[in-house]
N, C-alpha and C positions, 0 to 999 in steps of 0.2 A: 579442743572442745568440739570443734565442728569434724573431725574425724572418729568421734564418739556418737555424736547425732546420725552421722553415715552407719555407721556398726549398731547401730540398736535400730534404725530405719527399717536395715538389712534382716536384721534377724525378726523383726515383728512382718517381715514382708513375705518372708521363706516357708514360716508355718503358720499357711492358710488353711483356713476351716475347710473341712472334709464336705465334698455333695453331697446332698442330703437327697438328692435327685437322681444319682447314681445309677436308675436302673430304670431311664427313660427311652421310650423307644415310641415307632406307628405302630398302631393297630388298626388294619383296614383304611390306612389313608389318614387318622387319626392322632396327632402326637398325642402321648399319655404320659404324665410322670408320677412313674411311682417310686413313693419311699423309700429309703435303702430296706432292705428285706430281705428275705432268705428265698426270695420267687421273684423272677423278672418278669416282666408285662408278658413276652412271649408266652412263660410257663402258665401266667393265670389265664389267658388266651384259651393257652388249648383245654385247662378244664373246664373253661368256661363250655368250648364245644363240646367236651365231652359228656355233661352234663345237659345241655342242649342244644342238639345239631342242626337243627331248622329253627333260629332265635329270629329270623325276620320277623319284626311287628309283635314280638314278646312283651308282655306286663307281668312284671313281676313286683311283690308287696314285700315291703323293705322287712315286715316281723317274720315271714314265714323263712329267710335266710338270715345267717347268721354270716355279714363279708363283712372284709374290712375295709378299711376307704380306699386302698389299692386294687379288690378287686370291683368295689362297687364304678371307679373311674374305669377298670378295662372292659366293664360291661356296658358302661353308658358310650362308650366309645364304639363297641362292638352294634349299638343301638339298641340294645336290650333298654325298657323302660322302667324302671327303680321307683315303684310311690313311696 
């Protein structure tokens, strides 16, 4: 019995839930976690630059962009300010 309690221990110990955080990284000094996705904090980074390259002291209104909570966290990270 208690060599059955080891084997089923084992086996609910081996397949652990997957990071859901997967594709956390810094940005500017900043830990960020984003979501598992198809874009790593890096990638939204640099469209974040590319879309705007001088964001020091930015305000930006949360209806006029359409992000999703992974890039709205590497903006607010970046200091872009989100109302």
């Amino acid at each position: 019995m208690r060599r059955l309690v080891q084997l089923f221990s084992f086996l609910l110990l081996a397949s652990k839930k997957p990071n859901k955080f997967k594709n956390s990284s810094k940005i500017d000094g900043k830990f960020v976690k984003v979501f598992s996705s198809e874009k790593s904090a890096e990638l939204i980074s640099k469209d974040i630059d590319k879309l705007f390259p001088n964001q020091k002291g930015l305000v930006l209104e949360k209806s006029n962009f359409e992000w999703s909570k992974e890039e709205l966290a590497v903006a607010r990270a970046k200091g872009i300010i989100v109302n």
